[in-house]
MARPALO-321871 format. One record per atom (N, C-alpha, C): y, z, x. Coordinates in pm, whole numbers, padded with zeros to 5 digits, always signed. Each point is the difference from the previous one (the first is absolute). Layout:
BEGIN
YZX...
***
This chain:
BEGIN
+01713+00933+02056-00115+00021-00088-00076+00125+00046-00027+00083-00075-00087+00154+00021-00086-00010-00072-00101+00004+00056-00151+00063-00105-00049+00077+00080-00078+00090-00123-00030+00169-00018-00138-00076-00009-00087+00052+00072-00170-00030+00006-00039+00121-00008-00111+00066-00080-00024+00141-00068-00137-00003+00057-00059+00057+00083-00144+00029+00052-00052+00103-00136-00167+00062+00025-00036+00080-00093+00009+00163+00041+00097+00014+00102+00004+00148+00064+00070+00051-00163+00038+00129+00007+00006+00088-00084+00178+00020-00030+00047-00022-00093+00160+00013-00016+00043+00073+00055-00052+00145+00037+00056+00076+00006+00085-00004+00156-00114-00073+00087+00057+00008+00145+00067-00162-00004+00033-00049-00099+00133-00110+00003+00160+00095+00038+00033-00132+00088+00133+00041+00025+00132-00025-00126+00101+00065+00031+00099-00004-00089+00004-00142-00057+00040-00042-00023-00010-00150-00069+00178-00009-00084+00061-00047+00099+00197-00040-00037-00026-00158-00041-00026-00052+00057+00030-00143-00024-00073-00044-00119+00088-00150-00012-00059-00069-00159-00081-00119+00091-00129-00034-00012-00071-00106+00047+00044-00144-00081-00022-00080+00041-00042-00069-00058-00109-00031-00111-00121-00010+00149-00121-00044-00088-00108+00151+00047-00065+00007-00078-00124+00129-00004-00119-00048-00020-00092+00039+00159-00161-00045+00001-00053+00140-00013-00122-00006-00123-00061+00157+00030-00107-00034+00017-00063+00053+00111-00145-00034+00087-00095+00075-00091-00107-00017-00062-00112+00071-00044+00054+00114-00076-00010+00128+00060+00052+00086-00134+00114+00041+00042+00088-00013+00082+00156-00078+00015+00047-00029-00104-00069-00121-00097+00044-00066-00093+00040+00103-00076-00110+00111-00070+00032+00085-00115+00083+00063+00036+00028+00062+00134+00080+00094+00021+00146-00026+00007+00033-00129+00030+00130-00079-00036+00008+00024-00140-00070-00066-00066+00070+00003-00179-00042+00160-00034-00044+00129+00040+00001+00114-00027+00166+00020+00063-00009-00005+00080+00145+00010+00040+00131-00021-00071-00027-00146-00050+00093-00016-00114+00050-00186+00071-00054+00000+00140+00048-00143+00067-00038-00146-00073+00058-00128+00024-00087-00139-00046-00067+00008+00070-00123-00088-00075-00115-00047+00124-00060-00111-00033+00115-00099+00112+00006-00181+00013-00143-00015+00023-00073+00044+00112-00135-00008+00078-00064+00073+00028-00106-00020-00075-00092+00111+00028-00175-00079+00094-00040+00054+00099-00057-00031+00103-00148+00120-00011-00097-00068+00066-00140+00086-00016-00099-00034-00077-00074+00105+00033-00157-00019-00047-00003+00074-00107+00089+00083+00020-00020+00112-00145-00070+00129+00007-00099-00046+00071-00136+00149-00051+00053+00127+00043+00125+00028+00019+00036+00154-00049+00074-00004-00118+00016-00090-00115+00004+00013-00143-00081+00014-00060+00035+00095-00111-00140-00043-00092+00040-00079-00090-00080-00028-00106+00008-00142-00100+00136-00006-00050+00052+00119-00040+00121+00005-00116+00115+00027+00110-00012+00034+00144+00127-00005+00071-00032-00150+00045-00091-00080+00025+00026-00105+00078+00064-00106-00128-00026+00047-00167+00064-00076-00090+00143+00002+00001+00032+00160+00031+00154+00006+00007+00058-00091+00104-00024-00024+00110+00026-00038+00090+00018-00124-00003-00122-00096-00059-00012-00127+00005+00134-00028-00170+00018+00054-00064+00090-00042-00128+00107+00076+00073+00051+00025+00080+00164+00046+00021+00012-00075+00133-00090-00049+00098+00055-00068+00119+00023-00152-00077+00095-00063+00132+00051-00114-00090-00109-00117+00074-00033+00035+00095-00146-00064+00108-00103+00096+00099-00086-00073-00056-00121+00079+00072-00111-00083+00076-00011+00058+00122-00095-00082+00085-00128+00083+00028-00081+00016-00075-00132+00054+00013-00063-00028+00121-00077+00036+00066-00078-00016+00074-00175+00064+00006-00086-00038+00062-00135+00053-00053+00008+00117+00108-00087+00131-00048-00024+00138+00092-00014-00032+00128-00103-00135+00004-00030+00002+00139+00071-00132+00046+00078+00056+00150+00119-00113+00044+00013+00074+00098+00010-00132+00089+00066+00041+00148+00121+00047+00029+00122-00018-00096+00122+00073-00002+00018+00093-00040+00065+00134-00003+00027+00118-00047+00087-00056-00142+00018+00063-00085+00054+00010-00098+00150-00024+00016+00049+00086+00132+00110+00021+00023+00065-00113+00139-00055-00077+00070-00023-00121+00025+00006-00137-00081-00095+00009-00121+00050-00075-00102+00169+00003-00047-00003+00098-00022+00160+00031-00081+00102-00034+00151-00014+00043+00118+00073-00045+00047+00035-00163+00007-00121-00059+00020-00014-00110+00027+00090-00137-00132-00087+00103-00115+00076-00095-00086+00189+00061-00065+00019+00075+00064+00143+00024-00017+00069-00107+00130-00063-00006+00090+00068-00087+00099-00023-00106-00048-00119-00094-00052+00005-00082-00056+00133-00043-00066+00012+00077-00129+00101-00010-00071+00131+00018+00073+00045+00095+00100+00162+00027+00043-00067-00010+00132-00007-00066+00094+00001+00012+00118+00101-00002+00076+00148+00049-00022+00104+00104+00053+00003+00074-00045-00093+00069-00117+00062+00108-00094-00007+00171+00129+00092+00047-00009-00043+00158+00040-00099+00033-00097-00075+00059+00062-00130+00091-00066-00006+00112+00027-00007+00094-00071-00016+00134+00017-00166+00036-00075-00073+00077+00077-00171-00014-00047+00036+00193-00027-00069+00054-00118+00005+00119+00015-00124+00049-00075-00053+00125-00010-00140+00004-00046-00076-00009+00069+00015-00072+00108-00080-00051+00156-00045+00152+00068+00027+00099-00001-00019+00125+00072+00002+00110-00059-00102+00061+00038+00016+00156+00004-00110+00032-00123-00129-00076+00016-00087-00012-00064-00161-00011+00085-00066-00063-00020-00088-00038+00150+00029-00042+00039-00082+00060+00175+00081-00050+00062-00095-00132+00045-00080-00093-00003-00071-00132-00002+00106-00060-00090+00040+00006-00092+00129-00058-00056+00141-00013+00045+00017+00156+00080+00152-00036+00052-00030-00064+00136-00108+00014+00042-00012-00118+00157-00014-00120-00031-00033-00055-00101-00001-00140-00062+00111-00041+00028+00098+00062-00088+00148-00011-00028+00071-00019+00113-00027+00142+00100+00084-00050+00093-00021-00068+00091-00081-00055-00008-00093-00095+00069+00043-00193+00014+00006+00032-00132+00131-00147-00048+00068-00061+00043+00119+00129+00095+00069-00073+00097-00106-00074+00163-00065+00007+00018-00082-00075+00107-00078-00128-00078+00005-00029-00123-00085-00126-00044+00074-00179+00023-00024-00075+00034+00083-00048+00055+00042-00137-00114-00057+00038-00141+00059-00084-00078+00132+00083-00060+00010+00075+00033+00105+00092-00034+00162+00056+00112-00061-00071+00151+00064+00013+00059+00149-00025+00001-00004-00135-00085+00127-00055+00015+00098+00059-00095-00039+00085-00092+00094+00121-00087+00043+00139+00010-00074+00041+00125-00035+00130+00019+00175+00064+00002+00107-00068+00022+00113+00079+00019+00034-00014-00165-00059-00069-00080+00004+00057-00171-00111+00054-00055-00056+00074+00107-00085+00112-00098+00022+00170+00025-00011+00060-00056+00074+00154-00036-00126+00085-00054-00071+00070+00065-00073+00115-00050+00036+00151-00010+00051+00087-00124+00042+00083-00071-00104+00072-00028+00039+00154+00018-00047+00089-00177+00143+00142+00064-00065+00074-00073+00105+00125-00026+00012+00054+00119-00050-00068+00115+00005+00103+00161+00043-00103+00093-00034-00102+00004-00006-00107+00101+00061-00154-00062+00054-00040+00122+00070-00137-00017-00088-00073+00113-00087-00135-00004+00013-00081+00167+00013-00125-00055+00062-00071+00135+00002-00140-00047-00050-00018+00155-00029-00138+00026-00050-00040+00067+00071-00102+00092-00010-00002+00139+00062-00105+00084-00067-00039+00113+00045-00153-00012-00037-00086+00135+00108-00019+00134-00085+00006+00056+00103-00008+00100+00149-00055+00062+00092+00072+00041+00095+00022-00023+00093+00107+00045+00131+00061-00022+00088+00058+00035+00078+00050-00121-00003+00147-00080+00020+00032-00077+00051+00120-00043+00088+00047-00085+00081+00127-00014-00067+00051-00132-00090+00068-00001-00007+00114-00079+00068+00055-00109+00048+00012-00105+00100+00112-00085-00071+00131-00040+00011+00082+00016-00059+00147-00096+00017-00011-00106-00078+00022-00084-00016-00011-00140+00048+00123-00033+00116+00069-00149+00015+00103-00035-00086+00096+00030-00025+00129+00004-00117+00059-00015-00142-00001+00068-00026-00094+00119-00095-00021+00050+00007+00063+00130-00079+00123+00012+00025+00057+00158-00080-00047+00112-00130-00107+00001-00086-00050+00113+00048-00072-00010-00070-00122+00134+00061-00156+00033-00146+00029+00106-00086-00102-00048-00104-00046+00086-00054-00151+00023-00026-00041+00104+00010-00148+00006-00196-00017+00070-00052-00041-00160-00133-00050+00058-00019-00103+00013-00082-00032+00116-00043-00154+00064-00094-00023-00068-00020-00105-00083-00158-00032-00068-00061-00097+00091+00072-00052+00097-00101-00070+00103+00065+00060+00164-00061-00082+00109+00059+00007+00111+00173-00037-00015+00090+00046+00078+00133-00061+00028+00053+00084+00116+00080-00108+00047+00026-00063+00111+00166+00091+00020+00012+00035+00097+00142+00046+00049+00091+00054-00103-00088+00119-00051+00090+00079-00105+00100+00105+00031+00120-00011-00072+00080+00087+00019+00074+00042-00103+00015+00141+00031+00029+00054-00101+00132+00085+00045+00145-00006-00113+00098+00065+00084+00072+00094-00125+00102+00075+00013+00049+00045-00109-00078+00136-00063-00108-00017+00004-00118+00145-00032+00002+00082+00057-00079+00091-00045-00004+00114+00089-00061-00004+00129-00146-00071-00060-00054-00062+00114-00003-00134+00048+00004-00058+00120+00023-00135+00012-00096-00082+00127-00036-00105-00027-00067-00040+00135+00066-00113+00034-00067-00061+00135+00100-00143+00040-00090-00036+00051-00028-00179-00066-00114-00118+00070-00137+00080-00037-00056+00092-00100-00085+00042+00030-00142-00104-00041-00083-00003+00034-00136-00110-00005-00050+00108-00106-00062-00061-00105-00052+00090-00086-00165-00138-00046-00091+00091+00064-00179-00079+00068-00020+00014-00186-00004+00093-00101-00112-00011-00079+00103+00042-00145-00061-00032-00066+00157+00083-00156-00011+00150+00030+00131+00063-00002+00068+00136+00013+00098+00050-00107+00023+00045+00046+00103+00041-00156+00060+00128+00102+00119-00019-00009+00112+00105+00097+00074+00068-00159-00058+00066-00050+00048+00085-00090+00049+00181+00065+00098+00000-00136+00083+00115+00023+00115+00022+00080+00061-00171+00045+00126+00006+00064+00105+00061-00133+00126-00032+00050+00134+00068-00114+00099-00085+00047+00084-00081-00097+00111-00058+00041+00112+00135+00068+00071-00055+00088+00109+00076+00043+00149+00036-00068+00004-00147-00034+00135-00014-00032-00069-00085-00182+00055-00111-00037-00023-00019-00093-00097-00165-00010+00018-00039+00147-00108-00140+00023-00065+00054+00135-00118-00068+00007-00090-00031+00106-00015-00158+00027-00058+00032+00116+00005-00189+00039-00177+00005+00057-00022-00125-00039-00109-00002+00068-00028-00193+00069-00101-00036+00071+00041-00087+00058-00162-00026+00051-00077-00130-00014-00124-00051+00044-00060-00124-00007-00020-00091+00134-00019-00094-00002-00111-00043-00082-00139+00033-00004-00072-00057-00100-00096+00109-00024-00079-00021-00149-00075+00104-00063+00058+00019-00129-00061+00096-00102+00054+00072-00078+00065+00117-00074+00092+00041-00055+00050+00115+00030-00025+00061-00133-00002+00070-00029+00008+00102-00165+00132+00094+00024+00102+00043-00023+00122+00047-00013-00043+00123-00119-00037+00142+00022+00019+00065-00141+00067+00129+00058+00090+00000-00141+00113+00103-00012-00127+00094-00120+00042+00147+00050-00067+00097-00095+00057+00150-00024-00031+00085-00092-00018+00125+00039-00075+00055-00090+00023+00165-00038-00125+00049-00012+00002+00017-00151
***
């Protein structure tokens, strides 16, 4: 099962888009920008108030469900939509895109996600995209890397403390390293065509990029 979750970032910095989803959540103005696109849109998620009257009509008569929510809420918009896509597929792969390259109080939300801990238990099915960057997220563990076509960085940020990291296969590499506060070891380069990486506990962010 694949679902495509559409944040309100801007099409333009969406990534290529090959695959056929399943199901399609468009977060707030996500939603429009899916059916501008030409995509279904099973679920549509948010508060709305970056529609105006006659886009939030389009929206609400072409999604096949809609979960409104009021402006003011303790969840992000894009929190909601995650939440209730797991609801619904909680094995589904998720790919979130729209999530970045917009504000940035919005893309720290986002990537922020992976540390919430109702969300913990999916984090190896969630996928954050646009036209530059791939990360997914991991718990601890022992793990091989692939290079993505076309992607010339490989940086591995800690969103919390972790414990005896190692990193092999890169350009750059450490062993057992204690990492006290979140870091982000960006601008390594795969060598060959995998990297490995390896850490007893904490969280990891994995993003492949270039320019």
């Amino acid at each position: 099962m694949k679902v495509l979750l559409v944040a309100g970032g801007k099409p333009e910095y969406w990534p290529h888009l090959e695959d056929q989803y399943d199901f399609y959540v468009g977060i707030d103005r996500g939603s429009l920008y899916l059916l501008e696109k030409g995509y279904p849109l099973d679920l549509a998620v948010g508060d709305f108030d970056s529609l105006s009257p006659s886009e939030q009509k389009t929206v609400f008569d072409a999604a096949k469900e809609v979960k409104r929510s009021p402006a003011e809420k303790d969840d992000t918009d894009t929190q909601l939509g995650l939440a209730a896509a797991l609801e619904k597929f909680p094995k589904a792969e998720i790919l979130l895109i729209g999530a970045t390259g917009g504000r940035l109080d919005h893309f720290l939300a986002n990537l922020w996600l992976g540390v919430e801990p109702r969300f913990a238990p999916f984090l190896s099915q969630l996928t954050l995209a646009d036209r530059q960057n791939h990360l997914r997220y991991l718990t601890p563990g022992e793990y091989v890397i692939r290079k993505i076509p076309g992607m010339t960085y490989l940086a591995y940020c800690c969103l919390t403390p972790v414990d005896h990291l190692t990193l092999t296969g890169s350009r750059y590499t450490l062993l057992n390293h204690q990492v006290a506060v979140p870091t982000s070891f960006a601008s390594n380069e795969f060598l060959t065509e995998t990297a490995q990486i390896a850490f007893d506990s904490g969280i990891v962010a994995v993003i492949q990029s270039h320019d």
